[in-house]
C-alpha positions as CSV (number, residue, x, y, z in Angstrom):
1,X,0.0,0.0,0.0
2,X,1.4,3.6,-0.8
3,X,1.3,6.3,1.9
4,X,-1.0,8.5,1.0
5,X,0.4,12.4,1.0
6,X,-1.7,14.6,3.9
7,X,-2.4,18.1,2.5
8,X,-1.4,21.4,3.7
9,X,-3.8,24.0,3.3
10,X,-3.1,27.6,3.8
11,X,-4.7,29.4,6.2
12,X,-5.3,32.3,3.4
13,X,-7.4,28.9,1.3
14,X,-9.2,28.4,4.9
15,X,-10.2,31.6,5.1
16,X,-11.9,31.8,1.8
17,X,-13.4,28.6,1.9
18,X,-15.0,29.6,5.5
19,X,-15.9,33.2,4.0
20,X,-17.7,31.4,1.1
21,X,-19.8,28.9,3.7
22,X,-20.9,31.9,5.6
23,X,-22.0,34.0,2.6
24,X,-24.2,30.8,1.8
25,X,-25.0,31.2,-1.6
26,X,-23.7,27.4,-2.3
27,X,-24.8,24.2,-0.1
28,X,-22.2,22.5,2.0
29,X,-22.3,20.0,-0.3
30,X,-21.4,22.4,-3.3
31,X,-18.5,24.1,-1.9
32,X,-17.0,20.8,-0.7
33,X,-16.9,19.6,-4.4
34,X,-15.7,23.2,-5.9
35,X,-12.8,23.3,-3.2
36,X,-11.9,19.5,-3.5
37,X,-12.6,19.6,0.7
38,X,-14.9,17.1,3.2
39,X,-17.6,18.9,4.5
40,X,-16.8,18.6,7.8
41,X,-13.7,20.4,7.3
42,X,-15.6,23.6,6.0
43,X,-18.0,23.4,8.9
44,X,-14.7,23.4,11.5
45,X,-13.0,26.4,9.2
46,X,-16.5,27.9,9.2
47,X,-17.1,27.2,13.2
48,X,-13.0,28.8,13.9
49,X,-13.5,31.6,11.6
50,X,-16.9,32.6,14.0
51,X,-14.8,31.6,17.1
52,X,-12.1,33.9,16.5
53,X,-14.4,36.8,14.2
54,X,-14.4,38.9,17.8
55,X,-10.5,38.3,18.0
56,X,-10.2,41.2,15.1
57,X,-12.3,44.1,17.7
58,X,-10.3,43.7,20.2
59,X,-8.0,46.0,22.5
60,X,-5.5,47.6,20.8
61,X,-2.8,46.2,23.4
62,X,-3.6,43.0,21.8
63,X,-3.5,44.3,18.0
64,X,0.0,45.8,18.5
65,X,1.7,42.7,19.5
66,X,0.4,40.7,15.9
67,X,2.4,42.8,13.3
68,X,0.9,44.4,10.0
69,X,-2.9,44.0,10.0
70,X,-4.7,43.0,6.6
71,X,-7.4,44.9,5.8
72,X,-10.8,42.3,5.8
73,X,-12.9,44.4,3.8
74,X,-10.6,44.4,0.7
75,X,-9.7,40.8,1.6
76,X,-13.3,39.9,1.1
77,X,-14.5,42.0,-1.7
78,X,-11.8,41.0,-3.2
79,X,-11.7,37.0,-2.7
80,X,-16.1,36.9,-2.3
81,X,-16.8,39.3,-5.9
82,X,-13.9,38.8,-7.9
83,X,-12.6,35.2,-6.8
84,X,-9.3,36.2,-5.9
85,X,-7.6,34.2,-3.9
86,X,-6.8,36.2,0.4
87,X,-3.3,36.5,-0.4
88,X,-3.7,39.1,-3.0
89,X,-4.8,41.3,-0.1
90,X,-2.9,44.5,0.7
91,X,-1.4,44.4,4.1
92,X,-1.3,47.6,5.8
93,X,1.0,48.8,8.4
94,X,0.0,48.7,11.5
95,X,0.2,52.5,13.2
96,X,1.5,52.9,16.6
97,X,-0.3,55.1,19.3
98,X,2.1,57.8,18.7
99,X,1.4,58.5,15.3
100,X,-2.6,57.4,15.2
């Protein structure tokens, strides 16, 4: 028997294939056979994506200590309109208090 390879995915990939659940224009069932994914998998993405959605409103102590932020709206637009893929996303840099 051959060892079959485990696949990677990114979390940019997990993102959008959680994003895509949640607009729920597609079944489950749909987006599992476009993305080449188990279903289960996009309802955990879909269920950590929700889990950590209040993560990106939180203090800003928290924010400062992540490095350059990436602008969601553009991310979505973006990877939800057009189908491009997260990592075409512009990062932004992240300001520090002194110069907000």
């Amino acid at each position: 028997m051959t060892k079959r390879v485990r696949r990677n995915h990114s979390p940019a990939f997990k993102a959008k294939v959680a994003l895509a659940a949640l607009k729920g224009e597609k079944t489950l069932v749909e987006l599992a056979q476009q993305f080449n994914v188990h279903v289960n998998q996009i309802t955990q993405w879909k269920a950590q994506l929700l889990q950590g959605a209040a993560g990106v409103f939180g203090s800003e102590a928290k924010a400062g200590s992540m490095g350059p932020t990436v602008d969601m709206t553009l991310c979505m637009s973006q990877s939800l309109d057009n189908a491009i893929a997260l990592p075409t996303c512009q990062r932004q840099e992240q300001k520090t208090p002194r110069e907000a």
